[in-house]
C-alpha positions as MATLAB code, in Angstrom:
seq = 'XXXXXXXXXXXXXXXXXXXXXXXXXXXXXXXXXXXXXXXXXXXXXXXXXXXXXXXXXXXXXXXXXXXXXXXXXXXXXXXXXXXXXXXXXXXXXXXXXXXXXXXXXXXXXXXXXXXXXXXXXXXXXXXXXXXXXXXXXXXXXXXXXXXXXXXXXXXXXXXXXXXXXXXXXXXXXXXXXXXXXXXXXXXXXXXXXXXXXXXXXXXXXXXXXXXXXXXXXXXXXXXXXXXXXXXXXXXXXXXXXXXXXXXXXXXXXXXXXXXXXXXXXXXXXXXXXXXXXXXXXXXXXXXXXXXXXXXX';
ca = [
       0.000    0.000    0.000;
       1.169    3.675   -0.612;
       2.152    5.538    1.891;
       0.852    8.649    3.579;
       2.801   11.229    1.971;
       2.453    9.940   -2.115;
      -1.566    9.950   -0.665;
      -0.917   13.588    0.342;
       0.646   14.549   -3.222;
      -1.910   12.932   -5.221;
      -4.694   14.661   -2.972;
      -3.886   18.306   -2.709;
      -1.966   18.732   -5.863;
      -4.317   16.621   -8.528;
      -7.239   15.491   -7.050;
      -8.681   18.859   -5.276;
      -8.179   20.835   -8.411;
     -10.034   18.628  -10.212;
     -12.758   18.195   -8.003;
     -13.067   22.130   -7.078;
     -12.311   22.898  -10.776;
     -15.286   25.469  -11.961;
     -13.656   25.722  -15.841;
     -17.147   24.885  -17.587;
     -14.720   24.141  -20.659;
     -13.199   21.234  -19.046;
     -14.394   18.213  -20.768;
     -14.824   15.089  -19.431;
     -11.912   13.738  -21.518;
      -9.752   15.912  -19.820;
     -11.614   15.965  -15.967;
     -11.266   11.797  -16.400;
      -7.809   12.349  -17.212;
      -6.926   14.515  -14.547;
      -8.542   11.986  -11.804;
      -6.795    8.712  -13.598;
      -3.396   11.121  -12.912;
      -4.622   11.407   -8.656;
      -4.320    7.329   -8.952;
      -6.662    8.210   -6.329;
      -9.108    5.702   -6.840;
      -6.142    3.075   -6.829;
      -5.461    4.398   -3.310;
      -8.688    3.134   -2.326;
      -8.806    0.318   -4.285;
      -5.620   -0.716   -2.775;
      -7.189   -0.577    0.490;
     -10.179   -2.069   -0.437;
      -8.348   -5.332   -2.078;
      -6.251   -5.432    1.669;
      -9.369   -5.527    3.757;
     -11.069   -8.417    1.353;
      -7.453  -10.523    2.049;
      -7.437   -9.979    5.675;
     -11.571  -10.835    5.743;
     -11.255  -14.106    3.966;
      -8.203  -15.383    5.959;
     -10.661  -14.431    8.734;
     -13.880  -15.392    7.782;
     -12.672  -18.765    5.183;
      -9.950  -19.894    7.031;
      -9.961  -18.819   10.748;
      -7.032  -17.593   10.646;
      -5.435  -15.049   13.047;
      -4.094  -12.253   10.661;
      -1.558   -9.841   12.127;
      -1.385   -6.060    9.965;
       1.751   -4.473   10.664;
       2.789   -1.433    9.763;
       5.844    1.260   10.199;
       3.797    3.520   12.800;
       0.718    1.684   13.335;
      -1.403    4.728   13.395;
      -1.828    5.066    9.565;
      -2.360    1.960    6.821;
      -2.914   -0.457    9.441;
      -5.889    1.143   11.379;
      -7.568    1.284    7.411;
      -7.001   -2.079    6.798;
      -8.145   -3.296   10.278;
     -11.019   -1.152   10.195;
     -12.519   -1.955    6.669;
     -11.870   -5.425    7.256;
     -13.969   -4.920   10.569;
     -16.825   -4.007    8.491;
     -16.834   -6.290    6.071;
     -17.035   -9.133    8.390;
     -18.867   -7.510   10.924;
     -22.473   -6.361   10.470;
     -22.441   -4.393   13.784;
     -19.793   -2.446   12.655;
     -22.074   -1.358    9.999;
     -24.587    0.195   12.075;
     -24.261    3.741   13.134;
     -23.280    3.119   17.383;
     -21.139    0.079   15.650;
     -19.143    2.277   13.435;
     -18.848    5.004   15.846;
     -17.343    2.616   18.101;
     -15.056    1.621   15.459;
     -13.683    4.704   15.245;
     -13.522    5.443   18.745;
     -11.718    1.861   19.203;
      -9.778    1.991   15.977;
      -8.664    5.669   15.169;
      -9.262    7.699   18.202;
      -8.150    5.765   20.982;
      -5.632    3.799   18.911;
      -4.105    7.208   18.226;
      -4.181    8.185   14.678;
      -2.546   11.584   14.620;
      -5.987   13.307   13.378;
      -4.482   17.454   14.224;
      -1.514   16.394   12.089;
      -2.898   14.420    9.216;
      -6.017   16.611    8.988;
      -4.755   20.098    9.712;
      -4.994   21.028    5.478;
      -7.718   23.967    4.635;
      -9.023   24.200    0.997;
      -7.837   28.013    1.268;
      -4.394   27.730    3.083;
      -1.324   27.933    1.779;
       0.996   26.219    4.234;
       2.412   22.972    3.582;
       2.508   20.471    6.521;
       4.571   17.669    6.036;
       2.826   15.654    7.961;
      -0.655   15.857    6.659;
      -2.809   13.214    4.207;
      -5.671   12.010    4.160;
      -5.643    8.720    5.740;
      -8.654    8.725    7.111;
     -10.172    9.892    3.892;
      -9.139    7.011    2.114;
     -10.687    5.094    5.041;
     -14.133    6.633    4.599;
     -14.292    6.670    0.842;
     -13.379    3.036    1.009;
     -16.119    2.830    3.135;
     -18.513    4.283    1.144;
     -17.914    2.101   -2.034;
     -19.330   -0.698    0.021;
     -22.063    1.216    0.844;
     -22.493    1.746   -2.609;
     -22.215   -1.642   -3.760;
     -24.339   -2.800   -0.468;
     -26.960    0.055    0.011;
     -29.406   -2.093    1.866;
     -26.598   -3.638    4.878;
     -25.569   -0.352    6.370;
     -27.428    1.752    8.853;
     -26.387    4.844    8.375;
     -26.343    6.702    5.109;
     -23.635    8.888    3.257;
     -24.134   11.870    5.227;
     -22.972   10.203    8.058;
     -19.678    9.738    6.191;
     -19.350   12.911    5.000;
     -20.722   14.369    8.887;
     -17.071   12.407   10.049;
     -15.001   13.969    7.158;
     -16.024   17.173    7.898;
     -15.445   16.956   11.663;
     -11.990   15.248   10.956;
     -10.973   18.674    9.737;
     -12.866   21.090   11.521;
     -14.685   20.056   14.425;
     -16.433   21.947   17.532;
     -16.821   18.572   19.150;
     -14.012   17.114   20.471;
     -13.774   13.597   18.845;
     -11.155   14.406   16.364;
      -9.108   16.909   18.138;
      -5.416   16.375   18.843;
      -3.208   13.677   18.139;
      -3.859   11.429   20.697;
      -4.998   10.979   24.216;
      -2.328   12.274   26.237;
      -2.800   15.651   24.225;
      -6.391   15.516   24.746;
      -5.905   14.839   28.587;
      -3.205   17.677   28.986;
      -5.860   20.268   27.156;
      -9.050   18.719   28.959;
     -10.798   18.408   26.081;
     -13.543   16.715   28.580;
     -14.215   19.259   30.288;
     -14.042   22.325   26.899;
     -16.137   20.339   24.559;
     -18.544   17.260   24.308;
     -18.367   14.086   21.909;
     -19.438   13.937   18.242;
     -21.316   10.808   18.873;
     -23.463   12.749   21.740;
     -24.894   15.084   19.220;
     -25.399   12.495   16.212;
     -27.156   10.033   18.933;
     -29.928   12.529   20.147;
     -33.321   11.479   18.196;
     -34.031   14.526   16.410;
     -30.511   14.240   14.910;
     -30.030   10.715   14.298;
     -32.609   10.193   12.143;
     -30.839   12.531    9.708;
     -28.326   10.129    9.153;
     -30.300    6.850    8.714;
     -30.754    4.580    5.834;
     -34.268    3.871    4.334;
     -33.330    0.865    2.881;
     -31.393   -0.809    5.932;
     -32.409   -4.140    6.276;
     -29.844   -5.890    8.719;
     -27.407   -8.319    6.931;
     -25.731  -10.708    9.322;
     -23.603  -12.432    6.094;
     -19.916  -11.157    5.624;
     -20.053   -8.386    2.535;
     -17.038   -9.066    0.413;
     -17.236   -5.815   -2.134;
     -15.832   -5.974   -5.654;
     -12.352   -4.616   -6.512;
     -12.584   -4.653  -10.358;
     -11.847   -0.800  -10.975;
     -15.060   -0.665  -12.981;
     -17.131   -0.918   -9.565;
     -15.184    2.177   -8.309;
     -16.665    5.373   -9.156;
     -15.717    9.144   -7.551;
     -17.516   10.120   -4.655;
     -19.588   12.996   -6.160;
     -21.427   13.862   -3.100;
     -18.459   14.607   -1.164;
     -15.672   16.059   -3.521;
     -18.206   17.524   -5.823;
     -20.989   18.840   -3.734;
     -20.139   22.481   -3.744;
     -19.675   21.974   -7.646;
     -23.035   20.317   -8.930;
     -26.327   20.427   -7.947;
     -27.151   17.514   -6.473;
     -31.051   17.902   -5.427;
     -32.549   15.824   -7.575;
     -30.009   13.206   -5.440;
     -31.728   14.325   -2.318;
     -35.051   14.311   -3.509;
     -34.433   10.689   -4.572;
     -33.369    9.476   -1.062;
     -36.241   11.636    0.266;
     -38.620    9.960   -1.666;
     -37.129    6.851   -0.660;
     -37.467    7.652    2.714;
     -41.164    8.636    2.332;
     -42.156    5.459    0.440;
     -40.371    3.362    2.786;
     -42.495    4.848    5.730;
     -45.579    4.669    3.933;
     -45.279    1.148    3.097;
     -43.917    0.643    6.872;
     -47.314    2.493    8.317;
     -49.827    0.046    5.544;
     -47.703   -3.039    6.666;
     -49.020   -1.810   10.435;
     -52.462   -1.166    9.449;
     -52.805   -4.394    7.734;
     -51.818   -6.004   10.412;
     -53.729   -4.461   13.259;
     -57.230   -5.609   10.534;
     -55.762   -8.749   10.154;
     -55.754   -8.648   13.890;
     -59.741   -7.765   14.404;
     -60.733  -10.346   11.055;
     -59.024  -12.733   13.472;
     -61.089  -11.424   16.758;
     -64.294  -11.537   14.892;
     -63.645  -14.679   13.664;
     -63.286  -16.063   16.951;
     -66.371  -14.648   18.533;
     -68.590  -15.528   15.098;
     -67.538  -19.496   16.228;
     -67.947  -19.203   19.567;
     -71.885  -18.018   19.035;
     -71.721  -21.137   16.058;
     -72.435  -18.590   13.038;
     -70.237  -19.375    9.642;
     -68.465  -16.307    7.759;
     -70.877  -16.867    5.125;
     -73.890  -16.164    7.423;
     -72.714  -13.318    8.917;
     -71.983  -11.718    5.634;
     -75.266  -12.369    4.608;
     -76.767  -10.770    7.448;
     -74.798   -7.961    6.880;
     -75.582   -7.248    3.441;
     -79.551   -8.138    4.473;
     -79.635  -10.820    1.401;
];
């Protein structure tokens, strides 16, 4: 896998202009061209076809599979992670994959203030930043795309943690680790991410309408024709993307709708059944007592 600094290159040099590019003379040759130069889909790929090795020694063999890496704080929390939810369906629930990245990222001690510390409009160069956990999410999000149906939460949940990775009034992804967040008592300044996105009124923002829980291992395809760019995040500022919200919105309402007529057709289900009951206990047949009713 590539390491954090050729990620870095590819991201702020190549892939951000092309993404935040507003020349409407650009064709697509040339946009297509400029993202095959970013390799940045082969970042994610690469990730992606790590994961699926670690999951089937895993799930196939049940084998114990050690990921090593030079710091430990970087490619091997991805790789862990990913393969965490591909094998496990918790993990692809919304408390599951916050805990995740409590467990995996936070408390393991990914440097987040280092790695994410890049603004679209600065002009200082950190050599320690990339977007590791970036690669993480997107990766993430092209097994959501392949699996819409086995994850809980929806994109904007994905993007809500990429956007909090680099600026954040909660205190999740602050610092570089928990001795820094001890010696600034981030405890006692700020609150949790996961404390807002938990409350009811705010976690049903960031629900999937089509969730149906999946207890089977997801193995995603690799083949670099089932990776596509992640419009909704690098793009959204770019294109108008209602007509993509008004899709999921009328998902969301026809999903209800059909979830409220399942419970109504079960609650008359419920009284045919009562009625049933009493019309044998007084010895009258169903075709007597429609009779009756009609008066024939």
């Amino acid at each position: 896998m590539s390491s954090y600094k050729s990620m870095k290159h590819v991201t702020y040099q190549i892939l951000t202009p092309a993404c935040f590019c507003r020349d409407e003379s650009l064709s697509t040759e040339k946009f297509l061209s400029k993202l095959n130069s970013s390799h940045w889909l082969d970042f994610v790929r690469d990730l992606m076809i790590c994961a699926c090795v670690v999951s089937t020694y895993i799930h196939k063999e049940d084998a114990t599979v050690l990921v090593q890496g030079s710091s430990g704080t970087d490619r091997v929390l991805q790789v862990s992670s990913l393969a965490q939810v591909i094998l496990d369906p918790d993990c692809r629930t919304i408390r599951g994959f916050e805990a995740l990245i409590e467990r995996e990222w936070v408390q393991a001690g990914h440097p987040f203030k280092s790695r994410c510390c890049k603004s679209v409009y600065s002009k200082t160069d950190s050599k320690f930043e990339s977007p590791v956990f970036l690669v993480f999410l997107d990766s993430v999000w092209q097994i959501w795309q392949q699996f819409p149906c086995s994850f809980e939460f929806n994109e904007e949940f994905l993007i809500l943690l990429f956007d909090n990775a680099y600026c954040s009034k909660y205190g999740t992804f602050l610092c570089n680790n928990q001795k820094e967040r001890k010696m600034n008592k981030l405890h006692e300044k700020t609150i949790s991410l996961w404390s807002y996105v938990n409350q009811p009124d705010f976690l049903k923002t960031y629900l999937n309408p089509l969730y149906e829980p999946n207890s089977d291992v997801i193995f995603p395809s690799v083949a670099p024709q089932s990776l596509c760019l992640w419009k909704r995040l690098y793009m959204r500022h770019q294109l108008d993307l209602s007509s993509h919200t008004e899709m999921w919105e009328r998902i969301k309402f026809t999903k209800e709708n059909n979830l409220a007529l399942q419970l109504r057709t079960s609650r008359l289900r419920r009284q045919v059944d009562a009625l049933s009951k009493e019309l044998q206990e007084e010895g009258i047949s169903i075709h007597d007592a429609l009779v009756r009713s009609t008066g024939e």
